[in-house]
C-alpha positions in Angstrom: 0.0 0.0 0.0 1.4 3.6 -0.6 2.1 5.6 1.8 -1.3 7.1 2.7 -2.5 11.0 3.6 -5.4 9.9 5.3 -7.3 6.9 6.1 -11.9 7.0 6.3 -12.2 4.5 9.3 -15.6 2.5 9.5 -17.6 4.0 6.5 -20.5 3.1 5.0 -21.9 2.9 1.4 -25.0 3.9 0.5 -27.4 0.7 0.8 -25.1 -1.8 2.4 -24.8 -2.6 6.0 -20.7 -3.6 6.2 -18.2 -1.1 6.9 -14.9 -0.4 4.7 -12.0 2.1 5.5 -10.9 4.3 2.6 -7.5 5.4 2.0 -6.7 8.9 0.0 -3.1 9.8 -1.3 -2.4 12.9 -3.5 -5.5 13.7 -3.6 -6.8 10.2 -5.3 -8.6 7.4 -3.7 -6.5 4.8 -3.1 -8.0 1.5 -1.5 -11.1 0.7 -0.3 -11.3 -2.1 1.7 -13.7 -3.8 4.3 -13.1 -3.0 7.9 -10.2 -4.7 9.6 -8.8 -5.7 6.4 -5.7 -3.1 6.4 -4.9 -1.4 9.4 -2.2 1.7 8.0 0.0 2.9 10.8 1.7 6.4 10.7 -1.2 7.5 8.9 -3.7 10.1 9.9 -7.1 8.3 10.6 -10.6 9.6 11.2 -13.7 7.3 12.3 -16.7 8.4 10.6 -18.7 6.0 13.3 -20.7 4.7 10.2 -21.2 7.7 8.1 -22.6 6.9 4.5 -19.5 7.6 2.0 -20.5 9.8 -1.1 -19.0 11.9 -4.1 -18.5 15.1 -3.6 -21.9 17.2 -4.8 -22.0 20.1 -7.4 -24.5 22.9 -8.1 -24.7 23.0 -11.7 -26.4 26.8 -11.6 -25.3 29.4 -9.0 -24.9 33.1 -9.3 -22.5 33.3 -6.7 -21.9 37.1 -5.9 -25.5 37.6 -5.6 -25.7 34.4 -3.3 -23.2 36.0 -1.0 -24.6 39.3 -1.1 -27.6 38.2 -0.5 -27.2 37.8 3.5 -26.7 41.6 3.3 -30.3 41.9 2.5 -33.6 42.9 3.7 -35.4 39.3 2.9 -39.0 40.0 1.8 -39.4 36.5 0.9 -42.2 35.2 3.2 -44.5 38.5 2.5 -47.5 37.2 0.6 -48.8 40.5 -0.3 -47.4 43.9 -1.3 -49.3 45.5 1.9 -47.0 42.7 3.7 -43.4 43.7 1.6 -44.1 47.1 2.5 -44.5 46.7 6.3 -40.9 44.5 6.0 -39.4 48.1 4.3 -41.0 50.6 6.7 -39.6 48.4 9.1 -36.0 48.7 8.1 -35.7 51.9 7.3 -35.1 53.7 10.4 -32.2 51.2 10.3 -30.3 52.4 6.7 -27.7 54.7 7.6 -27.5 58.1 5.9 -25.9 57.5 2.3 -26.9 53.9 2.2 -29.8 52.1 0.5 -31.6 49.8 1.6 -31.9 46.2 -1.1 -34.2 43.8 -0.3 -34.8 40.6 -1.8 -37.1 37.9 -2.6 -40.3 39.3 -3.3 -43.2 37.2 -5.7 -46.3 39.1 -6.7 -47.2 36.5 -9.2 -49.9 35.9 -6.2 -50.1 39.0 -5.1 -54.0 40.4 -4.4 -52.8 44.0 -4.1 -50.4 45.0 -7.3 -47.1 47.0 -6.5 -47.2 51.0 -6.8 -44.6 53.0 -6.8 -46.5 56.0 -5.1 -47.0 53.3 -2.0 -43.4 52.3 -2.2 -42.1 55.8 -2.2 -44.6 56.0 1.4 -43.1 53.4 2.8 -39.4 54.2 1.9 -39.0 57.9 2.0 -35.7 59.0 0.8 -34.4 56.1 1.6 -33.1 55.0 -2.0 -35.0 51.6 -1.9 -34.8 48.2 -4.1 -36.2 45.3 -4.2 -35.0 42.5 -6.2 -37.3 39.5 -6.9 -36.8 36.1 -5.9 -35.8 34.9 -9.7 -33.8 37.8 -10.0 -36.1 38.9 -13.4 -37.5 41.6 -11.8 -37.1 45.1 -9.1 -38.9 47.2 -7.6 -37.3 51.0 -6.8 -38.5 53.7 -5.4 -38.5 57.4 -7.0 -34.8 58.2 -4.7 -33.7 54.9 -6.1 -34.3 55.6 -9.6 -33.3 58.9 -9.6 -29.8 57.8 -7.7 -29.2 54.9 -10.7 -30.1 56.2 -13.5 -33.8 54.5 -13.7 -37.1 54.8 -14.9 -40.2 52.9 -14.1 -43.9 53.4 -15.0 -46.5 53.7 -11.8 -45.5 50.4 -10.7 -42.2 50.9 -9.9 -41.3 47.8 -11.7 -38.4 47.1 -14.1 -37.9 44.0 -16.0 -35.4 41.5 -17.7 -32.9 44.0 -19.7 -33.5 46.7 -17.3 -33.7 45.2 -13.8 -30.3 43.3 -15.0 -29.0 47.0 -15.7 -30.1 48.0 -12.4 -28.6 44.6 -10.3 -24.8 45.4 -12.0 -25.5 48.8 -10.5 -26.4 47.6 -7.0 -23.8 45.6 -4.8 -20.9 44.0 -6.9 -18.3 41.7 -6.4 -15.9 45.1 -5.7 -18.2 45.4 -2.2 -17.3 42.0 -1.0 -14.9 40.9 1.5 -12.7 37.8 1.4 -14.2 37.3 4.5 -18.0 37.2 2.7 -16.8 34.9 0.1 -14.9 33.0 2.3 -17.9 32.4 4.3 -20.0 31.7 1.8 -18.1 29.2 0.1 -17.6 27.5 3.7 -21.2 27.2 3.7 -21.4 25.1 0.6 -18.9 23.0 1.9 -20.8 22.5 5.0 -23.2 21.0 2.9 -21.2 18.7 1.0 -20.6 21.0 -2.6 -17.5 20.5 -3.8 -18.0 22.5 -6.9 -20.0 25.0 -8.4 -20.7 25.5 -11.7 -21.2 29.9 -11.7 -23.4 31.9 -13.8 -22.7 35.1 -12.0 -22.9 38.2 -15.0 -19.4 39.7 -14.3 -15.9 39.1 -15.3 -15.3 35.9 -13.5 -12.3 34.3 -15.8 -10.5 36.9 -13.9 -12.3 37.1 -10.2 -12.7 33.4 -9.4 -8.4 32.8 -9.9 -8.4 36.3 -7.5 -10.6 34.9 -5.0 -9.0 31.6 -4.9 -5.6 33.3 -4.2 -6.8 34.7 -1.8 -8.0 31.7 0.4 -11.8 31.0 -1.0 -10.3 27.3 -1.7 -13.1 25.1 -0.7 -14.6 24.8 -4.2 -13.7 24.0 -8.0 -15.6 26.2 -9.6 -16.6 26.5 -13.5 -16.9 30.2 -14.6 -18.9 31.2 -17.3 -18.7 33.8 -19.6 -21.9 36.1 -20.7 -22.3 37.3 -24.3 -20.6 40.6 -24.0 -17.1 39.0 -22.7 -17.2 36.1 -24.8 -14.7 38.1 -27.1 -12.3 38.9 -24.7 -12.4 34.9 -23.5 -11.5 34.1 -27.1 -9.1 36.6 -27.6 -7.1 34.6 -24.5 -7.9 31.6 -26.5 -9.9 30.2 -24.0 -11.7 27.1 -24.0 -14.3 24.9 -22.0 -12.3 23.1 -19.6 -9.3 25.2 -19.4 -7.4 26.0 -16.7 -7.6 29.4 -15.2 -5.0 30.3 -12.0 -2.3 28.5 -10.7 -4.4 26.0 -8.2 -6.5 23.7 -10.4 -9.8 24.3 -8.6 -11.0 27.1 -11.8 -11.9 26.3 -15.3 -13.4 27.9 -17.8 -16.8 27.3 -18.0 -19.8 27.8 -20.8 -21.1 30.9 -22.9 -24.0 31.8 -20.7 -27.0 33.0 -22.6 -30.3 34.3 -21.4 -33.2 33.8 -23.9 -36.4 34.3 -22.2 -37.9 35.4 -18.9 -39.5 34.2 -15.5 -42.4 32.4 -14.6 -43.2 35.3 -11.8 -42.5 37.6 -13.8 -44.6 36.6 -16.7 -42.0 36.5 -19.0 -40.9 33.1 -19.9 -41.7 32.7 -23.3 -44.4 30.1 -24.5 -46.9 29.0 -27.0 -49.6 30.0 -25.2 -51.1 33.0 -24.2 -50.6 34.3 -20.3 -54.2 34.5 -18.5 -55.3 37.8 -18.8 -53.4 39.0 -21.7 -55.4 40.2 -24.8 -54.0 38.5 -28.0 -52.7 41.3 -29.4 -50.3 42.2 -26.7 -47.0 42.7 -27.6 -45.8 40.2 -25.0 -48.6 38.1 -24.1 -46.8 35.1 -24.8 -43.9 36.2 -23.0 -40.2 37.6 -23.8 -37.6 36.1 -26.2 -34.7 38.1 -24.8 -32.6 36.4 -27.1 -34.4 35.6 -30.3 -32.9 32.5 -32.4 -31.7 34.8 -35.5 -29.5 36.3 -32.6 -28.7 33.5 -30.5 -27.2 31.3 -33.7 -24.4 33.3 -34.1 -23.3 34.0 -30.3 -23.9 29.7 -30.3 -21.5 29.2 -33.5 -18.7 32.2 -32.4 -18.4 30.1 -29.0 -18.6 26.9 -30.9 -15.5 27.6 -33.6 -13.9 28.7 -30.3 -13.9 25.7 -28.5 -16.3 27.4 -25.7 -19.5 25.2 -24.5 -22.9 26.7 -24.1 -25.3 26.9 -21.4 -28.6 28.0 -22.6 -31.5 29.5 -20.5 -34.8 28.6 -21.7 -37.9 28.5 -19.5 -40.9 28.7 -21.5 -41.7 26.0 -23.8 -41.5 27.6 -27.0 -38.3 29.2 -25.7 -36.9 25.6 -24.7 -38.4 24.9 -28.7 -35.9 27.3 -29.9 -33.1 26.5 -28.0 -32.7 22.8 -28.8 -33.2 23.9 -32.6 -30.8 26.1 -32.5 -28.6 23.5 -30.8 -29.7 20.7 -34.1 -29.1 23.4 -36.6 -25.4 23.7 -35.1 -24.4 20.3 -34.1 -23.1 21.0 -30.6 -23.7 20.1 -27.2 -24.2 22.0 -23.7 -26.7 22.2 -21.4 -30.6 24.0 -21.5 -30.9 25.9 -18.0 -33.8 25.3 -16.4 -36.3 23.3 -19.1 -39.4 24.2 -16.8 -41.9 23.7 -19.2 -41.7 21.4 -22.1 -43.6 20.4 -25.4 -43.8 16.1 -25.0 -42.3 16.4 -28.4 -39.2 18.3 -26.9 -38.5 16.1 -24.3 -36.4 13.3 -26.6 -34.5 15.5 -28.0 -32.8 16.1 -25.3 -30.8 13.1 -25.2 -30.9 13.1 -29.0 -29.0 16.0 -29.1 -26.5 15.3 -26.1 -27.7 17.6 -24.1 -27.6 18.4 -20.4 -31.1 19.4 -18.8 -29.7 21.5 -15.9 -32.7 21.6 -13.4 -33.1 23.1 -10.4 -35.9 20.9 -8.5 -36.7 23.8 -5.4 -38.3 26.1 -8.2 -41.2 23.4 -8.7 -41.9 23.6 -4.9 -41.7 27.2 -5.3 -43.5 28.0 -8.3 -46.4 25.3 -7.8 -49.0 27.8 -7.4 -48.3 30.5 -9.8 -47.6 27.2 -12.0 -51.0 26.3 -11.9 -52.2 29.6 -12.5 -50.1 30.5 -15.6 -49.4 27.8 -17.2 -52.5 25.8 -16.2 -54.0 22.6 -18.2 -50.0 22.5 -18.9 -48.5 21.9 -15.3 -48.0 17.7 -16.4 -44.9 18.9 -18.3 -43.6 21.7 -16.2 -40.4 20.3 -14.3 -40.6 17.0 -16.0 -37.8 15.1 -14.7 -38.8 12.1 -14.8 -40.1 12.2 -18.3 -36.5 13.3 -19.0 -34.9 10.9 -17.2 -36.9 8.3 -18.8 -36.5 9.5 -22.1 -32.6 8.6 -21.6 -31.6 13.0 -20.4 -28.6 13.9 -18.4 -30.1 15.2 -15.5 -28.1 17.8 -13.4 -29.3 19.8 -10.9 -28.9 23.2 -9.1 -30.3 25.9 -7.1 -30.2 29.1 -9.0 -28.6 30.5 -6.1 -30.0 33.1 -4.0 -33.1 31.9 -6.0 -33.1 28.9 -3.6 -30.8 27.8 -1.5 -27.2 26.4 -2.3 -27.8 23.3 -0.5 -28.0 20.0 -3.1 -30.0 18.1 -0.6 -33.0 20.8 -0.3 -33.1 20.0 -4.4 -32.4 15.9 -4.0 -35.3 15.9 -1.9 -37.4 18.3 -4.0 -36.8 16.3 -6.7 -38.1 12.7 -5.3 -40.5 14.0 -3.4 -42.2 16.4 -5.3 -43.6 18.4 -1.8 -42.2 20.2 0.8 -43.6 20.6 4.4 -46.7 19.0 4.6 -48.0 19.3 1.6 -49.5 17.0 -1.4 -46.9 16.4 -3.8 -47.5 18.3 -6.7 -47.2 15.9 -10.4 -45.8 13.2 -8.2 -45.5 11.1 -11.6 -42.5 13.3 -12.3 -40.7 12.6 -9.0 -37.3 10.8 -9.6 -35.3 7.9 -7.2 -33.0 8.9 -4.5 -30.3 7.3 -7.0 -31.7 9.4 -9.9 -31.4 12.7 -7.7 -28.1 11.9 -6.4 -26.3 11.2 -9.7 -27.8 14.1 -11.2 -26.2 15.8 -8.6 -22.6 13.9 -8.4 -21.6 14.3 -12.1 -22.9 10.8 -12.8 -21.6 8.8 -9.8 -23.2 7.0 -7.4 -20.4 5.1 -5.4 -17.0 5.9 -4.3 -14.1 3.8 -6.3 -10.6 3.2 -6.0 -9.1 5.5 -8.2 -11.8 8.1 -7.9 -10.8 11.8 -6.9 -11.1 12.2 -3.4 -13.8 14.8 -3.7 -15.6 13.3 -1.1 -18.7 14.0 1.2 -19.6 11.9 4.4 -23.4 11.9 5.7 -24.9 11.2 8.9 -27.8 9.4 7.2 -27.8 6.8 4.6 -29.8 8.6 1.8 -31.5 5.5 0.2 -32.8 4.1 3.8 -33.2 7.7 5.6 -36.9 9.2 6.0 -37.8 12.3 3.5 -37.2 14.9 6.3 -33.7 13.7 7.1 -33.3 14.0 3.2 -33.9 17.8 2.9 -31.7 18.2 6.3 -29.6 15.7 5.4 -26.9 16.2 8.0 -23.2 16.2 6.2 -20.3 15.5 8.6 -17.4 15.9 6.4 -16.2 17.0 3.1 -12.9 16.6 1.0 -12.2 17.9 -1.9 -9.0 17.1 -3.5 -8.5 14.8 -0.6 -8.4 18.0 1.9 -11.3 18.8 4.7 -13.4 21.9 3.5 -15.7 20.8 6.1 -14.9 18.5 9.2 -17.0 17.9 12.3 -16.2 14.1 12.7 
């Protein structure tokens, strides 16, 4: 046996009852045998007690900066009413400090009975520059001091939309207004829930902040940065490719050309073949938005293509998800369609037809059930169809759209098998996938640990196949290695 960095004492995999110690060297797993078979000495040893050995876990969609920032922010998420939102601000105000604004973040009003007004947020608010950013991050709200501090204007609402509220977001807090500290934090909290890797959609000029941040100490992750359509130049003037290497450390790559070609369900704007209740026919966006349309998407697709870059494509609506996987055909490459939420039955073999990746994030259903059933209703049986997918032979991956839900893969394992949270019915329960299903879709493919596997590595208090739904969501993670080194340890 080579000489050993660490040895896994008394470990379980998932579904079988007999304990095994794993060794790791450089970073690799190196042996893994049944208890009492090899006993290394001069190595450094940790009993798990019978913790459940996994991979490590990834989060296929996270927008990281806004993640972190996030915790800076007023949450509004649990109002159910714009009455309710505009308690939350009047609330915090007193608290802003002269100078500042107040952000919030979270609000819905697909379900709102009172619509927002900007005369009542302006009541509520004062001077106080005031935003609030919705929960899918499609949509704000500002106040009249807000607008007039960045540069905005809204109709009587108050609202902004897709292009806009984007413009308005890279105004707010950036990546500049973070510590190491924040992000350290933040990545420590993924960690704590066995990520080992993240793959980030953030819209700023990660190729050159994630090596920066890793530099300086945020090492708990690999991370896969994207790049959005107005860097993808300067990414191919590097000569840059998917997969490449970016910093000194290994634990950055370049990632996909992110690009954005519909809306939100919330906001309305996800782009279907139907109608939105309560839109006359002959409104300009009563199907919804194609932010990207396909004459315009082609050639950003074939640039990043001839380049060597991948594409990840966001597509929510059906006709947008239409449209994306023909543009896909018409090119011959692969990638991945974020978020697939609703789905033609006709669409849903081409995924695997066309080798691609349907990047899900299984939360949003729980989320979005409602306002589901309301705007897209008599169609619900193919919104978040991952079985369907699944069966129809998909590459599953999930994620959580980070801060859109929560960076935490086992909130979206169990969303996705279980089709409910709390106490609720589960909602389209034929579309609910295995514990296996979830998990793999979450581990890059892999089920079980190896010998001659990385040693990105999680340990769980719980076996996830035998455990009780509840312990799924909260699944209880006791260590995680990545590269064969803790990033979280509390054996």
């Amino acid at each position: 046996m080579p000489d050993a960095d660490l040895t896994l004492l008394n470990i379980r995999m998932p579904g079988v009852e007999a304990l095994v110690n794993v060794t790791v060297t450089d970073g690799v797993v190196r042996s893994v045998l049944l208890a009492g078979e090899s006993s290394p000495s001069g190595v450094e040893t940790y009993d798990a007690g019978g913790a459940t050995l996994l991979p490590g876990m990834w989060d296929h969609h996270v927008h990281f900066t806004q993640w972190t920032i996030q915790r800076k922010r007023l949450d509004v998420s649990g109002a159910q009413s714009a009455a309710e939102t505009l308690g939350l601000v009047a609330e915090a105000v007193p608290g802003v400090e002269d100078g500042q604004r107040l952000v919030g973040f979270g609000f819905r009003d697909g379900l709102w009975p009172d619509p927002p007004r900007l005369e009542e947020l302006d009541a509520a608010s004062g001077q106080v520059p005031t935003v609030l950013v919705s929960a899918d991050l499609h949509c704000v709200w500002l106040n009249t001091a807000a607008q007039q501090q960045l540069g905005a204007h809204t109709d009587a609402s108050g609202l902004l939309r897709e292009a806009e509220a984007f413009a308005v977001l890279e105004n707010l807090d950036s990546a500049a207004d973070l510590t190491t500290a924040d992000l350290k934090a933040a990545a420590q909290r993924a960690a704590a829930c066995g990520v080992v890797g993240i793959v980030d959609f953030e819209n700023q000029d990660s190729l050159s902040l994630w090596p920066a941040r890793v530099a300086a100490g945020v090492d708990s992750l690999r991370v896969e940065a994207s790049v959005w359509p107005d860097r993808l130049e300067a990414a191919i003037s590097r000569g840059l490719k998917t997969g490449d290497p970016l910093g000194s450390l290994g634990l950055v790559v370049m990632g996909p050309l992110k690009v954005i070609v519909d809306g939100s369900l919330n906001t309305r704007t996800a782009w279907c073949w139907d109608p939105y209740p309560g839109f006359a026919p002959e409104h300009p966006h009563a199907c919804g938005v194609a932010t990207v349309p396909p004459e315009e998407l082609a050639p950003l697709m074939r640039t990043a293509h001839e380049a060597g870059i991948g594409a990840a494509i966001h597509a929510i609506g059906d006709r947008a998800n239409t449209a994306v996987l023909d543009t896909f055909a018409a090119l011959g490459m692969s990638g991945s369609v974020e978020h697939a939420q609703l789905l033609r039955p006709q669409d849903i073999p081409r995924f695997a037809a066309l080798g691609l990746s349907a990047s899900v994030q299984p939360e949003h259903a729980m989320d979005d059930r409602d306002i589901a059933e309301q705007l897209w209703a008599g169609r619900t049986e193919r919104a978040f169809a991952f079985h369907s997918l699944q069966e129809a032979g998909a590459e599953l991956r999930f994620g959580s759209d980070a801060p859109v839900s929560p960076l935490d893969p086992w909130v979206q394992v169990a969303a996705a098998v279980t089709r409910s949270r709390g106490d609720r019915e589960p909602w389209h329960p034929e579309q609910a996938v295995s514990v296996r299903t979830a998990l793999e879709a979450s581990t890059r493919g892999k089920f079980t640990v190896q010998s001659g596997d990385p040693a990105d590595l999680i340990l769980v208090e719980h076996d996830p196949l035998t455990c009780d739904l509840e312990q799924l969501r909260t699944m209880p993670v006791a260590a995680t290695l990545l590269g064969g080194r803790f990033t979280h340890n509390v054996l």
